[in-house]
TORKOL-93466 format. One line per 3 residues: their letters; for each residue x, y, z of C-alpha. Coordinates in steps of 0.05 Angstrom, whole numbers, plus 5000, padded with zeros to 4 digits. Example, Ala and Ser with C-alpha at 12.3 -4.5 7.8 and 13.67 -1.06 7.14 Angstrom:
2
as	5246 4910 5156 | 5273 4979 5143 .
***
This chain:
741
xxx	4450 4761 9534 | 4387 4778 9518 | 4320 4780 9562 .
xxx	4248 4783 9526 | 4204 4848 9533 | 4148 4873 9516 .
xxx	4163 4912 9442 | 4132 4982 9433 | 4094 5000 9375 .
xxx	4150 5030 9317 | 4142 5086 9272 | 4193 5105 9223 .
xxx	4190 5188 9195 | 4213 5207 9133 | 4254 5260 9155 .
xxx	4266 5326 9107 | 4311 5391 9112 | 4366 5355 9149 .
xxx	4439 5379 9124 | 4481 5352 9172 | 4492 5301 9227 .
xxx	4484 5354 9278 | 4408 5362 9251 | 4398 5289 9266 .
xxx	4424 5296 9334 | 4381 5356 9350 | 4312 5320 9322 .
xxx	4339 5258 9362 | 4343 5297 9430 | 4276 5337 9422 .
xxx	4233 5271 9403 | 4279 5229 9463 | 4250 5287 9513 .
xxx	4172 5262 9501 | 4150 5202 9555 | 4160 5134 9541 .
xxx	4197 5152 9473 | 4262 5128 9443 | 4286 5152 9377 .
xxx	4335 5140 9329 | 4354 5199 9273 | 4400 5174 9220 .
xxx	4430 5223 9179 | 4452 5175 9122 | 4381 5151 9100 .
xxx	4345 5213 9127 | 4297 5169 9177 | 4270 5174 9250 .
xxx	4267 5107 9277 | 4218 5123 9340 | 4186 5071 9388 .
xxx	4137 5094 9415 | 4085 5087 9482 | 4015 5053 9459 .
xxx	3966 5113 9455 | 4019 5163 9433 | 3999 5194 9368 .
xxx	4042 5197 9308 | 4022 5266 9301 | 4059 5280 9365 .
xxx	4118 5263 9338 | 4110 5297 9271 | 4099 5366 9311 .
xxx	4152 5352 9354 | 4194 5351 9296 | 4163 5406 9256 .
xxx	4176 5446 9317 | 4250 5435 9318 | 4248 5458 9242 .
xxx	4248 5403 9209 | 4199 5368 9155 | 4172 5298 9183 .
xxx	4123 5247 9148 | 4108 5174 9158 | 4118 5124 9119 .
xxx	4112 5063 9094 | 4172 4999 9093 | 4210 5039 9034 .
xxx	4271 5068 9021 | 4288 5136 9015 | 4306 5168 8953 .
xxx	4358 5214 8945 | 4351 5231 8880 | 4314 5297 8883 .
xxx	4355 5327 8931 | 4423 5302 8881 | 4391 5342 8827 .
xxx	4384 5405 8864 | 4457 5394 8897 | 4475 5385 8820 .
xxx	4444 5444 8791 | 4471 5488 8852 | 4542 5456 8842 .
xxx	4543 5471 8760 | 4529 5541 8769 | 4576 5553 8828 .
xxx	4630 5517 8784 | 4613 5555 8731 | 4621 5625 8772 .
xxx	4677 5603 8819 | 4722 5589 8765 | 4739 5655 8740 .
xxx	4733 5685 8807 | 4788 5634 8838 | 4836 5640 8776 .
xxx	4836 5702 8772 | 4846 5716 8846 | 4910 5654 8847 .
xxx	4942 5688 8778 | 4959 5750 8785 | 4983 5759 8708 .
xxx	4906 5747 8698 | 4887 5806 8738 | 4862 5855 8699 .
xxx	4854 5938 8726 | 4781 5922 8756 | 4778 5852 8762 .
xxx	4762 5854 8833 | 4695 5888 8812 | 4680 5828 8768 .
xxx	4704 5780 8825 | 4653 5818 8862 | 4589 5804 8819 .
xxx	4603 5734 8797 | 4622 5710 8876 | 4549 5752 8908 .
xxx	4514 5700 8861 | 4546 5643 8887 | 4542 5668 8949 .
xxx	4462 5691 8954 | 4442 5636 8907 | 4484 5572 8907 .
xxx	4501 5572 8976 | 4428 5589 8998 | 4414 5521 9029 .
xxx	4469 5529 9081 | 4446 5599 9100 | 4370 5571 9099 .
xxx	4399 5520 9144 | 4432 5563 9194 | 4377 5603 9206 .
xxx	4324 5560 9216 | 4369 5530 9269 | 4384 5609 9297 .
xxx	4309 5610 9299 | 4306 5549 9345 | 4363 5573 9389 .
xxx	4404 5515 9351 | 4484 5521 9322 | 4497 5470 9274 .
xxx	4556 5450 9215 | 4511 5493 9175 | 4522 5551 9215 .
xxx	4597 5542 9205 | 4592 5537 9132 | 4540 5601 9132 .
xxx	4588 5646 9183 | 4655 5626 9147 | 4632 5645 9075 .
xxx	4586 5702 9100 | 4647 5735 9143 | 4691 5727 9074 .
xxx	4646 5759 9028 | 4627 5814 9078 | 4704 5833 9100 .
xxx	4719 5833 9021 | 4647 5874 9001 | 4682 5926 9058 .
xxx	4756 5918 9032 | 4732 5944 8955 | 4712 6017 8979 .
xxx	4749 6028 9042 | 4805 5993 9052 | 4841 6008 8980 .
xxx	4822 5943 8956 | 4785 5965 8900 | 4832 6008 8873 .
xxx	4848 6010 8792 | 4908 5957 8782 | 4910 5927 8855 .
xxx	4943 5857 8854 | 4924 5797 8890 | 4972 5743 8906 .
xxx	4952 5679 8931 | 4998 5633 8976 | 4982 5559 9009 .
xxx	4977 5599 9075 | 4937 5657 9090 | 4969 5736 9059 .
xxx	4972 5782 9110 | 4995 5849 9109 | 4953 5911 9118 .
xxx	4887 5904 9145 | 4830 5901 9092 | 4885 5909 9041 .
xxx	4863 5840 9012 | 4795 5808 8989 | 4770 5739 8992 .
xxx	4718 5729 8950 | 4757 5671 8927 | 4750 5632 8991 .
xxx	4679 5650 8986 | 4664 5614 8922 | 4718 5568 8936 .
xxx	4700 5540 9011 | 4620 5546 8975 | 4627 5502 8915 .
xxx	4673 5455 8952 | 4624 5441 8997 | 4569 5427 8945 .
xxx	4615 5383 8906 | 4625 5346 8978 | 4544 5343 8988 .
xxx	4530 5319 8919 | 4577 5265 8919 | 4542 5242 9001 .
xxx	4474 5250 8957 | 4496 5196 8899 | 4532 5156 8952 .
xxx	4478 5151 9000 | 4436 5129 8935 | 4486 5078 8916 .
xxx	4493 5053 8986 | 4413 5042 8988 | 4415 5003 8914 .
xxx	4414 4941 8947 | 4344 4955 8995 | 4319 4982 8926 .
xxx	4346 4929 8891 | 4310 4881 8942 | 4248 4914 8944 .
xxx	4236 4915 8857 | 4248 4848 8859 | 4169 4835 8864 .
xxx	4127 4824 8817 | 4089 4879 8798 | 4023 4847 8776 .
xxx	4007 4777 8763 | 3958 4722 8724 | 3896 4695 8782 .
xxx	3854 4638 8767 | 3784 4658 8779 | 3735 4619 8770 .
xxx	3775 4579 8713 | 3799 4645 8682 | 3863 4676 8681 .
xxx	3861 4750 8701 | 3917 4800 8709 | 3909 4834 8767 .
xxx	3949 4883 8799 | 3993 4842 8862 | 3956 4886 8914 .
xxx	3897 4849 8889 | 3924 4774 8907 | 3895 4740 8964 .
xxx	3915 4682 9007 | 3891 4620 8985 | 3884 4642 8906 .
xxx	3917 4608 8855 | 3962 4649 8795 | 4000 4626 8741 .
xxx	4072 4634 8739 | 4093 4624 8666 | 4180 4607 8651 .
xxx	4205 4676 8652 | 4162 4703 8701 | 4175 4725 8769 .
xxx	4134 4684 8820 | 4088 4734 8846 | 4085 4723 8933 .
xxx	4095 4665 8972 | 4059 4604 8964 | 4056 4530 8951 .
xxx	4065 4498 8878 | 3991 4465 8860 | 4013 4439 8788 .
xxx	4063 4435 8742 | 4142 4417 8747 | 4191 4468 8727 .
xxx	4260 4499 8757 | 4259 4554 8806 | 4323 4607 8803 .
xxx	4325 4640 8877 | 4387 4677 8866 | 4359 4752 8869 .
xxx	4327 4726 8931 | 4370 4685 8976 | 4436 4688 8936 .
xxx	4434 4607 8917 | 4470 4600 8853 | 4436 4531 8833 .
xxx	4363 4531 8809 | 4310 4485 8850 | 4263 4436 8820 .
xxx	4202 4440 8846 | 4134 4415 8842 | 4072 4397 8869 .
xxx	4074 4408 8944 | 4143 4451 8936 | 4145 4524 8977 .
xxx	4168 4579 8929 | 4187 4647 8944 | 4157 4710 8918 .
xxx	4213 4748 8877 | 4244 4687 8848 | 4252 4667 8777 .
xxx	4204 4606 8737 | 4269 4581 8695 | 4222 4526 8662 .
xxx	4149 4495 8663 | 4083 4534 8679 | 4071 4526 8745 .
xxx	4005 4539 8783 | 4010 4559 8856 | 3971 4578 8914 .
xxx	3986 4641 8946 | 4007 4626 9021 | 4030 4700 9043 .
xxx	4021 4762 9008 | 4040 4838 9018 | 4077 4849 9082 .
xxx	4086 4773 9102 | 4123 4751 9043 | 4195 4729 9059 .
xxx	4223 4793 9005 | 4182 4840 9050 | 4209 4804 9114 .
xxx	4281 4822 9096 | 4267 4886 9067 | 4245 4901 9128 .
xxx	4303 4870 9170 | 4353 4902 9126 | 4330 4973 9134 .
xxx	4314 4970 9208 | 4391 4942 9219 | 4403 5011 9171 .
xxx	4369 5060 9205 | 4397 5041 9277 | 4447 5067 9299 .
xxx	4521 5023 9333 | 4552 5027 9399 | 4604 5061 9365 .
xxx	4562 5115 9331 | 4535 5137 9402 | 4603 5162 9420 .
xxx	4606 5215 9344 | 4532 5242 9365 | 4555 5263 9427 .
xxx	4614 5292 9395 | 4582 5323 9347 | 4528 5350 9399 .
xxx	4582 5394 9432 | 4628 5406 9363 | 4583 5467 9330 .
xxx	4584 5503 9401 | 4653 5493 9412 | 4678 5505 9345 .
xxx	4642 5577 9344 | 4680 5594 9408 | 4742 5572 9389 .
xxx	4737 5612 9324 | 4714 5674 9371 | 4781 5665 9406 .
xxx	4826 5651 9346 | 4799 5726 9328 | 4809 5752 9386 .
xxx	4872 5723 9398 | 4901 5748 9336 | 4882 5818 9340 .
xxx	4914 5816 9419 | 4979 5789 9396 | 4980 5852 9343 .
xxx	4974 5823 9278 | 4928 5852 9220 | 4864 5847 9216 .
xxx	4857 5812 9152 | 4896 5754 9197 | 4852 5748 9240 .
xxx	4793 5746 9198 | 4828 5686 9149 | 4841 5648 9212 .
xxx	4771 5646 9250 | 4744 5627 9174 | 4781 5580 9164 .
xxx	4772 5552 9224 | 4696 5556 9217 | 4706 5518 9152 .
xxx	4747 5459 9166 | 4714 5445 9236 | 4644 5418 9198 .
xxx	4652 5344 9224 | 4611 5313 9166 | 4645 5258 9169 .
xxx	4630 5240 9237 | 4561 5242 9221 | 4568 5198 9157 .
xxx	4624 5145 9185 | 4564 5097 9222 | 4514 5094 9176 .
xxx	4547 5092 9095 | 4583 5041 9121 | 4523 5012 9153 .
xxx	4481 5023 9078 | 4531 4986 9052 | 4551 4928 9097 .
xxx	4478 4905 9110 | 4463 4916 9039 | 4513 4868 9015 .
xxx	4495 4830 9062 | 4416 4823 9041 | 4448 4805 8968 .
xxx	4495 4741 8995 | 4431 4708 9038 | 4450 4750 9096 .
xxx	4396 4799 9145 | 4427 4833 9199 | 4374 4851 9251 .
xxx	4403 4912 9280 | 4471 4951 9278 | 4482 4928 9349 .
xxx	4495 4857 9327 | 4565 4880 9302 | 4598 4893 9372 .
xxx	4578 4821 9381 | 4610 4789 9320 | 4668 4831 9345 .
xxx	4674 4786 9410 | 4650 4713 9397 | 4696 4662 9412 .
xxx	4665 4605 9413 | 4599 4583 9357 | 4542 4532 9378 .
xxx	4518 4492 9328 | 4455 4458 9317 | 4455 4386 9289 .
xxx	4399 4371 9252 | 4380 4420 9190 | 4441 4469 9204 .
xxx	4500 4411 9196 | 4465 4363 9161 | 4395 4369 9122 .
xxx	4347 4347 9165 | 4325 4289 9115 | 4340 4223 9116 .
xxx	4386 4201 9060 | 4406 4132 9043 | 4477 4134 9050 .
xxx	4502 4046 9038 | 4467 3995 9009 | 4492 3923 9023 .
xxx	4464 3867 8979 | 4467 3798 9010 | 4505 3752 8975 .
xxx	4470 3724 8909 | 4427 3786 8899 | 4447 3855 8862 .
xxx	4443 3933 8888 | 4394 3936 8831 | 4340 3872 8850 .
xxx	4348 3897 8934 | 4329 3970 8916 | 4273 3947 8866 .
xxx	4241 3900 8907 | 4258 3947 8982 | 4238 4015 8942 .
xxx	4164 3985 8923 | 4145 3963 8987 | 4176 4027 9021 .
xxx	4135 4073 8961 | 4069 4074 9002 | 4088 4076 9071 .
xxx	4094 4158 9087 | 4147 4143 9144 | 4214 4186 9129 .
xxx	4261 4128 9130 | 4203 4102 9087 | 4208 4157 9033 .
xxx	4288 4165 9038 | 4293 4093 9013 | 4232 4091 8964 .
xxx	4254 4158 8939 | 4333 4135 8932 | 4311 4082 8892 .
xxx	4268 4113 8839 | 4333 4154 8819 | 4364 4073 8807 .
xxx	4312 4050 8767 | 4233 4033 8756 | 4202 4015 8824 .
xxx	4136 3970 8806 | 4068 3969 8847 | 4059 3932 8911 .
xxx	4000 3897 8920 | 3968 3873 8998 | 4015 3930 9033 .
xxx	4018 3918 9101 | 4043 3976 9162 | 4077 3938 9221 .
xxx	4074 3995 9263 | 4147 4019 9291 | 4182 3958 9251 .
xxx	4167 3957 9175 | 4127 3946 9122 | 4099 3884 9075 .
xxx	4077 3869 9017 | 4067 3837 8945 | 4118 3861 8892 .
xxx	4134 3824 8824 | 4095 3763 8851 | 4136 3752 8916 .
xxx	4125 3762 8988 | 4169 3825 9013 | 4192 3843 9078 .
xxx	4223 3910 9090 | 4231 3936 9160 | 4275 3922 9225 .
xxx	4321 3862 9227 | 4267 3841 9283 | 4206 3846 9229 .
xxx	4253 3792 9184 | 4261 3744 9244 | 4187 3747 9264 .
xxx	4178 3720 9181 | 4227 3669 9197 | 4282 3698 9159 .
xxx	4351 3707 9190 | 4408 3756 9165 | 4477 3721 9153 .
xxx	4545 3741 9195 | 4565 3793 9141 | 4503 3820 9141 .
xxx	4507 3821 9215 | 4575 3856 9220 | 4552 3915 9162 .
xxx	4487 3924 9208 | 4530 3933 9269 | 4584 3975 9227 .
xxx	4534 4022 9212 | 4497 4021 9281 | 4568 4040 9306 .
xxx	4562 4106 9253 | 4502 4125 9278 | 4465 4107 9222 .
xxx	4394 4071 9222 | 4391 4004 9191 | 4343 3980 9146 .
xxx	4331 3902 9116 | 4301 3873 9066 | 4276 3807 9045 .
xxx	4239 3771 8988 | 4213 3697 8986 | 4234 3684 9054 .
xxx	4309 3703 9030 | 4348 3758 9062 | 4366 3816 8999 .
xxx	4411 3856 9047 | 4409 3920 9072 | 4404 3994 9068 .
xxx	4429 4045 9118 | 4394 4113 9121 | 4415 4175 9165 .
xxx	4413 4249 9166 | 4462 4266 9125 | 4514 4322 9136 .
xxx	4501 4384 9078 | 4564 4378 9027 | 4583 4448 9049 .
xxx	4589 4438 9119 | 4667 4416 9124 | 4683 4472 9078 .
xxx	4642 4521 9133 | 4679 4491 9194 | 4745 4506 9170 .
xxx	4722 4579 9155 | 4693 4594 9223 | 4761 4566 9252 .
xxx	4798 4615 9205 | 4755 4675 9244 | 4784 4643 9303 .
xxx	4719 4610 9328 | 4719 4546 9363 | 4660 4497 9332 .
xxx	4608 4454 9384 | 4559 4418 9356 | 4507 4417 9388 .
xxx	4451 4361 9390 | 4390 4317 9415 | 4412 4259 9383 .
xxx	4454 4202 9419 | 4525 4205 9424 | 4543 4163 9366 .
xxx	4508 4201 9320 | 4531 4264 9348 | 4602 4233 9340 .
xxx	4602 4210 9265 | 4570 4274 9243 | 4626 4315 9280 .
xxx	4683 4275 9250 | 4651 4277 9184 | 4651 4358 9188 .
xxx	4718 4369 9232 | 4686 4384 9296 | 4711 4361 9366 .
xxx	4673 4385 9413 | 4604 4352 9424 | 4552 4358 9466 .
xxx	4490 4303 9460 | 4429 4276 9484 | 4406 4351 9504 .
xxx	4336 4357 9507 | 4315 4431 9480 | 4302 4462 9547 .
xxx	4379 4441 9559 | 4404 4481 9503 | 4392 4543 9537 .
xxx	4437 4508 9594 | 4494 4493 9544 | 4490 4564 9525 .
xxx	4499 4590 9590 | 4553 4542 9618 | 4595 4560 9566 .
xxx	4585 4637 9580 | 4600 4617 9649 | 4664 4587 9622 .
xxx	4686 4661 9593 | 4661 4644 9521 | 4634 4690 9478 .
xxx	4587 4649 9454 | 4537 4650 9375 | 4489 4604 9371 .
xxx	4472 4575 9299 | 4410 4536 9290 | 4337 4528 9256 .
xxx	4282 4497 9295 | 4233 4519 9343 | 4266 4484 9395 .
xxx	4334 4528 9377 | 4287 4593 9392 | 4311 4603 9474 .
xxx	4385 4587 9459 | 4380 4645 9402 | 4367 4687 9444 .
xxx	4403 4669 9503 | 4468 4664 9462 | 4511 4731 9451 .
xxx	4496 4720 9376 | 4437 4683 9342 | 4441 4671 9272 .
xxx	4384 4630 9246 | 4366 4593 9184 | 4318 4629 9142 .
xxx	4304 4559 9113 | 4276 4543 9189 | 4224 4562 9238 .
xxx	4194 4626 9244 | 4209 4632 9319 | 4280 4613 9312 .
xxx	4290 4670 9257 | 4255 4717 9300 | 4305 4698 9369 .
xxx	4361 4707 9317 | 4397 4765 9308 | 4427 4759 9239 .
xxx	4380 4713 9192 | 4416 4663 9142 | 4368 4663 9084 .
xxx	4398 4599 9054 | 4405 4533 9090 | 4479 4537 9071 .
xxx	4523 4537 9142 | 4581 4576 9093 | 4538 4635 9103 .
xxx	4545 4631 9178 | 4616 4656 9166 | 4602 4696 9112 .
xxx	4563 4734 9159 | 4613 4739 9215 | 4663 4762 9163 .
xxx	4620 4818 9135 | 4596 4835 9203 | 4673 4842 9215 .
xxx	4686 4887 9159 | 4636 4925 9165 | 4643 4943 9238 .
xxx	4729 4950 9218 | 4705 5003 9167 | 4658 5045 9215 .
xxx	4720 5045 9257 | 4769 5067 9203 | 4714 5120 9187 .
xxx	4713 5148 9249 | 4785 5154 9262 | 4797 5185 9210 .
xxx	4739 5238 9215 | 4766 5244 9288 | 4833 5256 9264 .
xxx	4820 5299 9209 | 4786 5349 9250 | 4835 5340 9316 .
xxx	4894 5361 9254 | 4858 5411 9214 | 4823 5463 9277 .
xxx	4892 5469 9305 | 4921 5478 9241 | 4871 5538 9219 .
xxx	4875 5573 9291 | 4944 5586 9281 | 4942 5616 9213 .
xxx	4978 5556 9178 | 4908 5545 9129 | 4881 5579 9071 .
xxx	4805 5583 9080 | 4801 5553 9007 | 4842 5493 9020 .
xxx	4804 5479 9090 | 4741 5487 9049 | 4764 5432 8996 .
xxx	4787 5385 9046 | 4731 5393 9094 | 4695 5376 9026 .
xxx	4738 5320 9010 | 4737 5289 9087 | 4662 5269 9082 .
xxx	4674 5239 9009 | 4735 5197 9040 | 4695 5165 9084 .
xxx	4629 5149 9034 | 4680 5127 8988 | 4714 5071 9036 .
xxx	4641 5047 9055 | 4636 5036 8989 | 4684 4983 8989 .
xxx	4642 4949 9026 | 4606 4928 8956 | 4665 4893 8944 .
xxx	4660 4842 8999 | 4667 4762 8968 | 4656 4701 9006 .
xxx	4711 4661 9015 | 4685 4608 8970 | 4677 4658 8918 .
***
């Protein structure tokens, strides 16, 4: 449950230098030790997420990173491209294949060994050493100069220790001599000390690593395509009227309150209202919806969707950072750069790994060398456990899976407000639902028509429709607007209001009266039995009964309600299938409440709440050791978002109910409800997997090297190959389908 505070102001850093999780954790501690500040480093998208006191300056923060070594800038709602640093990674990698190659075959093939090709080992691994592997000795010693150990410092140590034991090995220790051969074996050679090199674990362990870098650069990238996806979905410039004339402009130039021209093709350039023209609006890059919306005058369109038809001229309502695209840009990367319960647990882990890693390597050394064994032993052992202890997976496990899930989810219609909100989809048991515009639309919708005997559908909705045509009630419009889809509706002439009953008129020459069954009897006409019984039928439905009559002669009737959104069934059945139990939940009387459950497959109702009661609902079912999400739209759903374990609003409703909500349903389609629970799911199952099986890997593989039973190559490659394990099963996270789909 959830209580309301005061929010501090937020600055997000563009963070640069950072090579490894343990980097984020350091920057992380040293900005958490100023006053009044809370900050979140994630590794994955390379930002500081840092709320801050009023007053505090964001300069303060930038030196307070700068001074733990790092690079820090702010920035603007973007995301962060990895690009540049893939292209270095790449260039690094190609040459250290290209040099490693050669150095490793010859050094695993002993038919290949040449007299002095130990010599040539020697010069092709010192480049790969001094110049590919640079950035991890950069690395380490910025962090040596800040009194800071981190994976880098394993990586630096392990391939520095190689290269130095084998630079010593050529000239004294009868390694270099004319004709020496090298054999290589799964587990580390030993035999006389310094009677072997290892220039191939060197090269090896180096351009391992890279290879496992570069692929965490192009993942990370592919993770973030969504955000970027989301964020070039704007238009770029767009067509203002000004002063009668159409000028390009670029979209930083829009104001609210200007009119542009949005010709078919063309993206509709920010959020506004549609002043003129007809045409058919595809939202798909924007909310997911598959089916194009007619719109016209009057209609709400979104920046970012598609003009399908007719040129449309629209007012601008929101522009720059209040447009709904920049709204869930900004959702989605906030719930990206935060961090899960479950993450918390792999930064302190991975606070206390570099420290502890170093000493056990220190011990595997000395341990070796106490029990007797060579020197060369030794050495292999406390390398190669400096190389496979680098938990980079730890570091990676929360948020590639977190890129990925929330990403996915911004493409389906679905904003996750923070990473936290997965623990919670974890537990709920039990999911509130809102009645009116989350079940059914929130329009009224003629649902019967009932012609008394002697008249036809057609002459009732003719007759009804024209009188209904100028009255601006809802019922009013439902049945005027119902029956210009059956046929012409003529002019009324005298129109009449009776305020709270019906309306009168003049249509085709004869007196009609639409309204009440009361408003009939007070013009002296009276409805027969059957007409009776269907008006109490209905009534019993919880529908709202309308009558008509013409020339003192009843034409029959026509039943209105809200009625429930075709897909709502279908999204019952699914929440049940995650194992939730539906309660719809309402302000509406009881028979209402009733018909629209059993219409939808719900059993549990509550009704006649007034919105002050929600919260109570809420709460009483917590009581009851529910787990409870709330689903809703209105203002009025705003305190039971918030009060409930999970809030998912309708993007389609108020702004105060998507801002109590903690995952936002773009689409008014309750489907998505469990589309998010599922994803939410999955996504938090996959941060789990990840971290298991970082956990394990390194729980296996230190053990494993301490005790001589792993070459330093192989713990190299598979150190290498951990981190890409886990980027690649986040990935799989882009393969996540509705059920419907």
């Amino acid at each position: 449950m959830r209580t309301g505070t005061t929010t501090p102001d937020r600055v997000e850093l563009a963070i640069g230098g950072m090579t490894c999780a343990a980097c984020a954790g350091r920057i992380e501690r040293k900005l958490n030790r100023l006053d009044g500040v809370r900050a979140s480093v994630n590794f994955a998208t390379e930002r500081a997420t840092v709320e801050v006191p009023a007053g505090l300056a964001t300069a303060t923060l930038v030196s307070t990173v700068e001074g733990a070594g790092y690079a820090a800038t702010p920035v603007a709602d973007q995301v962060a491209d990895t690009e540049p640093a893939a292209d270095d990674l790449r260039l690094r990698l190609g040459i250290s294949a290209l040099l490693s190659a050669p150095v490793i075959a010859l050094s695993m093939v002993p038919a290949w060994q040449f007299p002095t090709w130990q010599w040539t080992a020697l010069a092709l691994s010192w480049v790969v050493v001094l110049v590919c592997a640079w950035p991890f000795h950069r690395a380490a010693a910025v962090n040596l100069r800040h009194g800071a150990a981190t994976m880098d410092t394993l990586v630096s140590l392990g391939v520095t220790v190689a290269s130095l034991w084998s630079v010593y090995a050529l000239p004294f220790g009868g390694a270099g001599a004319v004709g020496m051969r090298h054999e290589f074996s799964l587990l580390p050679a030993t035999g006389h000390a310094t009677a072997d090199i290892y220039f191939e674990v060197a090269v090896g362990v180096t351009t391992f690593l890279l290879l496992g870098r570069w692929l965490e650069a192009r993942s990370k990238r592919r993770a973030g395509a969504a955000l970027r996806a989301l964020l070039a979905l704007g238009a770029k410039d767009v067509a203002v009227l000004r002063a009668g004339v159409e000028t390009r402009v670029p979209i930083g130039e829009l104001g609210v309150g200007e009119v542009f021209v949005v010709r078919p093709g063309e993206k509709v350039a920010t959020d506004g209202v549609v002043e003129d023209g007809t045409s058919a609006v595809d939202r798909s890059l924007v909310t997911g919806e598959s089916v194009p919306e007619e719109v016209g005058p009057g209609s709400a369109v979104v920046g970012g969707a598609v003009n399908a038809g007719g040129r449309l001229l629209v007012r601008a309502a929101r522009v720059g950072a209040d447009t709904q695209l920049a709204q869930m840009a900004r959702l989605v990367e906030r719930a990206q750069t935060g961090k899960a319960q479950v993450q918390r647990l792999a930064d302190r882990v991975s606070a206390v790994f570099v420290p502890v890693v170093l000493g056990i390597a220190v011990l595997t050394l000395v341990g070796w060398l106490l029990t007797g064994a060579d020197a060369d032993a030794a050495v292999t052992a406390a390398v190669a456990v400096l190389v496979i202890a680098c938990p980079c997976a730890l570091g990676l496990a929360t948020p590639t899976a977190l890129l990925v899930g929330t990403g996915r989810g911004a493409q389906l219609g679905i904003l996750v407000k923070g990473p936290e909100v997965l623990e919670s989809t974890r537990r709920v048991t039990a999911v509130v639902l809102d009645k009116t515009g989350t079940v059914t639309t929130g329009r009224m919708t003629v649902v019967d028509v009932v012609p008394a005997d002697g008249t036809t559908v057609e002459r009732l909705l003719r007759l009804a429709g024209a009188a209904e045509a100028a009255s601006e009630h809802p019922i009013a419009r439902a049945v005027a607007s119902y029956a210009a889809e059956h046929g012409a509706v003529p002019p009324v002439e005298d129109f009449r209001n009776a305020e709270g009953l019906g309306v009168t008129g003049v249509v085709d020459g004869e007196p009609v009266v639409v309204g009440r069954p009361r408003l009939l009897a007070e013009h002296g006409v009276d409805l027969s039995d059957e007409l009776l019984a269907a008006q109490a039928a209905a009534e019993a439905q919880g529908r709202t009964v309308i009558a008509a009559a013409a020339g003192g002669k009843a034409l029959g009737l026509v039943a209105v309600a809200d009625a429930v959104k075709p897909t709502s069934a279908e999204a019952i059945t699914r929440l049940r299938a995650l194992g939730l139990r539906p309660v719809l939940l309402t302000g509406d009387n009881e028979a209402v409440a009733r018909a629209v459950a059993a219409q939808v497959g719900i059993t549990d109702v509550v009704a006649e709440v007034m919105p002050a009661e929600k919260v109570a609902v809420v709460r009483r079912l917590q009581a009851d050791g529910e787990v409870v999400a709330m689903v809703g739209d209105g203002v009025n759903d705003a305190p039971a978002l918030a009060a409930a374990d999970l809030g998912l609003a309708m993007g389609t409703g108020a702004d105060a109910a998507i801002e109590a909500g903690d995952l936002t349903l773009v689409r008014g389609d309750l489907r998505l409800a469990a589309d998010a629970i599922a994803l939410s799911r999955r996504t938090l199952g996959t941060i789990k997997g990840n971290l298991f099986w970082a956990f394990a890997y390194n729980a296996a593989g230190v053990p494993l090297a301490a005790f001589g039973l792993l070459n330093p190559m192989l713990a190299g490659a598979a150190m290498a190959l951990s981190s890409v394990f886990v980027v690649s099963n986040s990935l799989r996270l882009r393969r996540f389908r509705p059920a419907a789909a």
